[in-house]
N, C-alpha and C positions, 0 to 999 in steps of 0.2 A: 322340958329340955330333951330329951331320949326320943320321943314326938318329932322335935324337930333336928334331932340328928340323925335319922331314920329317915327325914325327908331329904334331907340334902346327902346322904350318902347313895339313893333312889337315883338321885337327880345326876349324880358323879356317875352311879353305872348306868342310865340310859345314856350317855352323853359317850360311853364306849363299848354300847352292847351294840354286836355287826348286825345283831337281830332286827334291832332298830330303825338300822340307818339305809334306809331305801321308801321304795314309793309306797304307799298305802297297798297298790293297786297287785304290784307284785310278792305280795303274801298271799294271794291265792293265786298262782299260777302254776303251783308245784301239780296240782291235775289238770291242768290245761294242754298239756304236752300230748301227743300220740302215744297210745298206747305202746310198750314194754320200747319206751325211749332211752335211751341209755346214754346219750354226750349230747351237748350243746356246745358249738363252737363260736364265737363270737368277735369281734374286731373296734376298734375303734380308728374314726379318720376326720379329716376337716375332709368337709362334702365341696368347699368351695368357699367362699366369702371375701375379705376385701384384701386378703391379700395374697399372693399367689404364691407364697413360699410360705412353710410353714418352720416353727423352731421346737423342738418336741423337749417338753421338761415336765416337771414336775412327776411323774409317777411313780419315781420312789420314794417321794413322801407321803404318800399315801399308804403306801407297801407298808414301809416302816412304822407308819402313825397308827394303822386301823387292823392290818393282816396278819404283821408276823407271828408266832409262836399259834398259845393256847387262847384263842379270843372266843370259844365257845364255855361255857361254863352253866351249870346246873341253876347258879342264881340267876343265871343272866335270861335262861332260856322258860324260866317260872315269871320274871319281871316281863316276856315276853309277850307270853302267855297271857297275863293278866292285860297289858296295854291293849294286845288285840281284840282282847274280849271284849273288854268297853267301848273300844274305837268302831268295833263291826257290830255289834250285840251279841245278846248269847246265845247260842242252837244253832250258827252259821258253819261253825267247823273250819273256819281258813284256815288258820294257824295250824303249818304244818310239823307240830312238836313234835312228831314221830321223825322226821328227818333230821331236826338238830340235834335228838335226843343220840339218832346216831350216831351224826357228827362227834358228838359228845363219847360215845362210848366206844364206838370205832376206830376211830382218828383221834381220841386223846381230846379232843376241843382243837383242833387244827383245821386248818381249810383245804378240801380237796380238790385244789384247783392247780393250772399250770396258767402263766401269764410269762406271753414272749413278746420282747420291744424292742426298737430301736436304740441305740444307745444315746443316753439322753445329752443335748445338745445337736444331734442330728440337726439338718435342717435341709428341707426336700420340697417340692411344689404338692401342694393341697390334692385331694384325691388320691391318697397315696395311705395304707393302713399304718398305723405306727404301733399299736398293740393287738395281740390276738389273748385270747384267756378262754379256756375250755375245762371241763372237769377232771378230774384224775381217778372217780371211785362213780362206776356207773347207776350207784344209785344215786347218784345226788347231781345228778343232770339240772335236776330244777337250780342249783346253785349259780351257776355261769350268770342267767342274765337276772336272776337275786343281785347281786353286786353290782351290777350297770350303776345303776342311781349312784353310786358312791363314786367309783372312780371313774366314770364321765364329768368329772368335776376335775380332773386334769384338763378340763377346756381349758380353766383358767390362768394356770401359772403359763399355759402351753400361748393362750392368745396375749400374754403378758410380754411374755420372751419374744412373741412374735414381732408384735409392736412394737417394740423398744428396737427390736434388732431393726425393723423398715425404718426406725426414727435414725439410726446407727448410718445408716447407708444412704440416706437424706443429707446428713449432719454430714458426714466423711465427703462427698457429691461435693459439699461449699468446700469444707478446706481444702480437699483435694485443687477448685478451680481458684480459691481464692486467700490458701493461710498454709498451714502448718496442719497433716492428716494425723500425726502422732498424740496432739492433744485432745484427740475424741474421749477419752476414757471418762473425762469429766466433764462433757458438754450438756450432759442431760441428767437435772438429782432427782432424786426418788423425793416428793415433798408429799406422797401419798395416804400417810398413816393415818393424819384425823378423816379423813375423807371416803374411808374404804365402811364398808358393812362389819368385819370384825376385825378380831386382835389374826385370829388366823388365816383371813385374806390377806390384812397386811404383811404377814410373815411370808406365805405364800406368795403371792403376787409382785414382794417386795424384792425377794428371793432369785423371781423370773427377772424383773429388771436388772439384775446384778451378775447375770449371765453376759450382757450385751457391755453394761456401763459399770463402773466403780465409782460413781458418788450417790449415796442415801442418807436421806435423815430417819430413815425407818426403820429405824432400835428392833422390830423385830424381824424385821428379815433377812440380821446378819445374826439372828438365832435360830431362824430355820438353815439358813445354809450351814452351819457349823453343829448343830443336832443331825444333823438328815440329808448333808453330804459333805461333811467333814471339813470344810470349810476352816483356816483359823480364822484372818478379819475379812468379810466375803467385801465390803464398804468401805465409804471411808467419809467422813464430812470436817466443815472449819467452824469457828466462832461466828455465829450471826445476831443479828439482833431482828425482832420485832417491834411491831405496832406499840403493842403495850410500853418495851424496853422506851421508847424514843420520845411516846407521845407524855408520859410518865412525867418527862423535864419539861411540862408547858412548851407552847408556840415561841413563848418569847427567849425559851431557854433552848430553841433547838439545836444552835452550834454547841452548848455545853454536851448534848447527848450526843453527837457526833467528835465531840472533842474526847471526850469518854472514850468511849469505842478504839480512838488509836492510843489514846492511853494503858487501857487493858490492855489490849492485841500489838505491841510493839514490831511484833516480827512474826514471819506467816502471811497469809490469806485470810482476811476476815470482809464478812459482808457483812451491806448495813444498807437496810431499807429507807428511801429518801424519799416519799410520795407524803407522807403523812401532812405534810401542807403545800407545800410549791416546789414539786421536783426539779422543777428548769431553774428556781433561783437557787436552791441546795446545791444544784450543780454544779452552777456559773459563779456563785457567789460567797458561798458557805463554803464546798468543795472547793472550789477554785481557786479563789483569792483567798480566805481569810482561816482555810488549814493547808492550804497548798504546799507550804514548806513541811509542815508533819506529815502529810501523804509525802511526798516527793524524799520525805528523810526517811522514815521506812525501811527496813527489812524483808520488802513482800509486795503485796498487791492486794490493795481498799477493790473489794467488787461491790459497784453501785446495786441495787436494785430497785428500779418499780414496778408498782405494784396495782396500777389500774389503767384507766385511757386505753385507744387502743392500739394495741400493740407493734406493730409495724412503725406507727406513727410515732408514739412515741421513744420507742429504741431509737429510732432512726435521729431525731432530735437532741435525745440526751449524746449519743456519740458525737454529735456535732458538736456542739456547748463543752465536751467533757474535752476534746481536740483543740477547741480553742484554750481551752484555760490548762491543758496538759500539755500540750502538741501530741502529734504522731506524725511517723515515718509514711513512708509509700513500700512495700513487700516487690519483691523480684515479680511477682506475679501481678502489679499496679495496684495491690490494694490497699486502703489504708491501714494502720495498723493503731491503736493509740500506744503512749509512754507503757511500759512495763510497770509503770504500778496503780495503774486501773483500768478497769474491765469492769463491767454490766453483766450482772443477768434477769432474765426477762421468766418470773416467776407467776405470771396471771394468765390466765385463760391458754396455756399451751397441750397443743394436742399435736397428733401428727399435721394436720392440715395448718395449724397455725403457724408450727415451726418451716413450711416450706415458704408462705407467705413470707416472716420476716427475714429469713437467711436471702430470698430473693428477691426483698425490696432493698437489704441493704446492701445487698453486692450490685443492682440495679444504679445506686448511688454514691460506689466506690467505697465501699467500707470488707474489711474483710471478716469474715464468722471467725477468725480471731477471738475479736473486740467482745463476745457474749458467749453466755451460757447459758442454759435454761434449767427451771425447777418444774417441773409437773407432777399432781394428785392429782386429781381426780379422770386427769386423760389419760395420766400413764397406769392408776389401777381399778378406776371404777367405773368409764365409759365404754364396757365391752358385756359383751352379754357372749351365749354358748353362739348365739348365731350371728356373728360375728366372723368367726372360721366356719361356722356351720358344722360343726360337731354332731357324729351321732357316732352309737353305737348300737351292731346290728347280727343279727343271729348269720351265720351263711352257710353254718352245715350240720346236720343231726344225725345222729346215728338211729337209727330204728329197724327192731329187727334185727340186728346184725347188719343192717343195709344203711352205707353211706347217702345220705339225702342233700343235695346241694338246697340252700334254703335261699329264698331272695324277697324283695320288694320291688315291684314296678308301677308304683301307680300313673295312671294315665290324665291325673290330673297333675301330677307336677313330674315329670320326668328326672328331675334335679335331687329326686329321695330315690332314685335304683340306687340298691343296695347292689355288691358280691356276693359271689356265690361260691360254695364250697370253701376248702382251704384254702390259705392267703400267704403268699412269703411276699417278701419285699427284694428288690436288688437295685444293686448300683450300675450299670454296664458303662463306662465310659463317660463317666461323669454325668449320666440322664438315669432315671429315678424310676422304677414300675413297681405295678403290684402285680402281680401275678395271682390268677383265681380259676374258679371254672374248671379244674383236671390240667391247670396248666402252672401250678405250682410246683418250685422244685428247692425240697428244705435244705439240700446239700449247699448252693450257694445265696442261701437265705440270709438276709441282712440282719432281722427281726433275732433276737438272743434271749434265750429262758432268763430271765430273771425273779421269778418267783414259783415255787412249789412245792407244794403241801406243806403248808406254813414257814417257809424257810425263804431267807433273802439269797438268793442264787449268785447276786452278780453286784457288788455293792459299788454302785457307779464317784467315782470321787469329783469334786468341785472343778481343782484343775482340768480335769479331760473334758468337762463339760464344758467350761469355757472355752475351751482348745476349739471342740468340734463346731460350737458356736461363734465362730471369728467371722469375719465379716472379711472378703479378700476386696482390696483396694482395686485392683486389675480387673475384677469383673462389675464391679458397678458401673 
């Protein structure tokens, strides 16, 4: 018993030793630097990828999660120790204990670093630097691009936020030509949770989508928003039912489980997935004729969902069937609208590509992006990779000698990895976006804000302001 609680208490502190959490490769780089180095300055940016505005979030949860206070400790830096030995062999000498040991005794167990960002929700065209982080104690230079590994992992919430916000201005594009712009907030739910790698991507990732949109069914990522940026309910979702819920009352009992349903949910919004046998006659005939008075008596609005076939095709189908047996109006803008107490959302296979297909096949066929909503997992949190936005992060200036050294990368096989050089500010002039590099930096009208140094949260960014900066303006779509 003591055996295994030695084990699993081992397992709780590599899972938050900062010793840990980086590449194999950069534990031994702490002598790979130029002789009597003394700063490493470093940046992070999307170098490009598919979309050309970027939404900059997530890196105060990582601040908060992994850097603040005393995250060096004596245990931590023995557990260290010991992982490297076995992982490299022994007589190799990587492990640079002599510099954490400092960190340790110098610094209290503190990180001696400074990290300046954009303020989060920003949102600016790619190529453009959103974080810089350099050291603060010139012996511990090697530290700067130690930490890479860890918080280049802001790709994710950042290409989270980013996508959802392109799906945002897609989505607003229909109602604007075709509905009502004001009911964006819940056009798109977070259905990501089972679908993602962990419980902390979903939190994460979950967190980024809730920057752009307010509906999720992803229980944790209205805990990262209200841990780690004060958030109170960052989401919001209604009663729905599944597969299981429906199929449960047999084929032959399906109206009973749809009878159900408005039973529970008398008043409100509740959805109820109708595929599980013959969506067109659940619509036309179950929905339609034979609960059509309990929908139409209501309190709210029954939203249809299926859940396979493909998609265009089908949305497009079921509105029609659902107008015949509901009716709908014509909208000042010509398009259809159905009754106020039901609407469709289209919960399978959506990504951004697929949401512009169906918005314009059915505005193609006079229906207005009214009439649906959509649910997306796995396009809204687990179809994106770092190179996606193309994410790096990259050294661009060392000190040496006393002597400021601009640092870069050019290789001549991809042109598309030049890095910057030297210091980096960021500015705004007029509503266009630069980074300034090269000797041509100037930190007086610097956009880029300290928010982290020497173990301390600088700039504790709140949920409201982040959604603020992240709004999507109607007039410029």
């Amino acid at each position: 018993e003591d055996q295994l609680q030695e084990e699993r208490r081992s397992r709780a502190l590599g899972n938050n030793n900062i010793i840990l959490l980086t590449d194999s490769y950069k534990v031994s780089h702490h002598v790979q630097y130029p002789p009597n180095t003394t700063k490493i300055y470093s940046y992070f940016e999307s170098r490009g990828g598919k979309h050309r505005e970027c939404c900059f979030f997530g890196l105060q949860y990582f601040i908060k999660r992994y850097l603040v206070g005393e995250v060096v400790t004596q245990e931590k830096i023995n557990e260290a120790e010991e992982v490297y030995r076995m992982h490299f062999g022994p007589g190799t000498n990587v492990f640079n204990k002599a510099g954490w040991q400092y960190i340790l005794e110098k610094h209290k167990g503190i990180l001696p670093v400074r990290i300046k960002a954009l303020p989060e929700g920003t949102c600016l065209p790619y190529k453009n630097a959103m974080f810089t982080m350099e050291n603060t104690d010139p012996k511990c230079f090697w530290l700067t691009n130690f930490l890479e590994t860890l918080l280049v992992q802001v790709w994710y919430p950042m290409t989270v936020a980013t996508n959802s916000r392109e799906q945002k201005k897609v989505i607003l594009q229909y109602l604007k030509e075709t509905g009502d712009p004001s009911l964006v907030d819940f056009k798109l739910h977070d259905f990501g949770f089972r679908g993602v790698s962990s419980v902390e991507t979903a939190g994460i990732g979950g967190a980024a989508h809730l920057t752009q949109f307010l509906g999720t069914d992803t229980v944790a990522s209205l805990v990262v928003a209200r841990d780690y940026y004060g958030a109170g309910c960052a989401g919001f979702s209604i009663p729905a039912s599944e597969h299981s819920t429906m199929t449960s009352w047999a084929k032959d009992n399906e109206i009973d489980a749809y009878k159900n349903m408005l039973e529970q949910y008398p008043e409100g919004l509740v959805a109820c997935v109708s595929d599980s046998y013959d969506l067109y006659n659940a619509a036309s005939k179950l929905w339609g004729e034979q609960l059509k008075a309990q929908v139409m008596g209501r309190k709210g609005t029954l939203v249809i969902r299926p859940d396979s076939g493909d998609p265009p095709t089908v949305d497009l189908k079921l509105l029609e069937l659902l107008g015949e047996a509901f009716g709908f109006k014509v909208n000042e803008k010509g398009y259809k609208v159905l009754d106020d107490h039901v609407r469709i959302i289209q919960g399978d296979g959506i990504d951004y590509e697929m949401i512009v297909k169906i918005l314009s096949h059915l505005k193609e066929n006079g229906w207005s992006a009214d009439n649906i909503a959509f649910g997306s997992g796995g396009g809204l949190l687990q179809k994106h990779n770092r190179d996606t936005q193309k994410c790096a992060f990259k050294c661009s200036m060392a000190v040496i000698d006393d002597k400021e050294v601009p640092v870069f990368k050019d290789p001549i096989t991809d042109p598309g990895k030049k890095s910057k050089k030297g210091y980096l500010t960021v500015h705004n002039v007029e509503g266009k976006w630069e980074t300034r590099c090269d000797g041509n930096h100037d930190f007086e009208t610097d956009v880029l804000q300290t928010v982290f140094e020497n173990g301390k949260l600088i700039l504790d960014q709140s949920w409201e302001d982040i959604r603020k900066r992240a709004e999507v303006n109607l007039d410029d779509l």
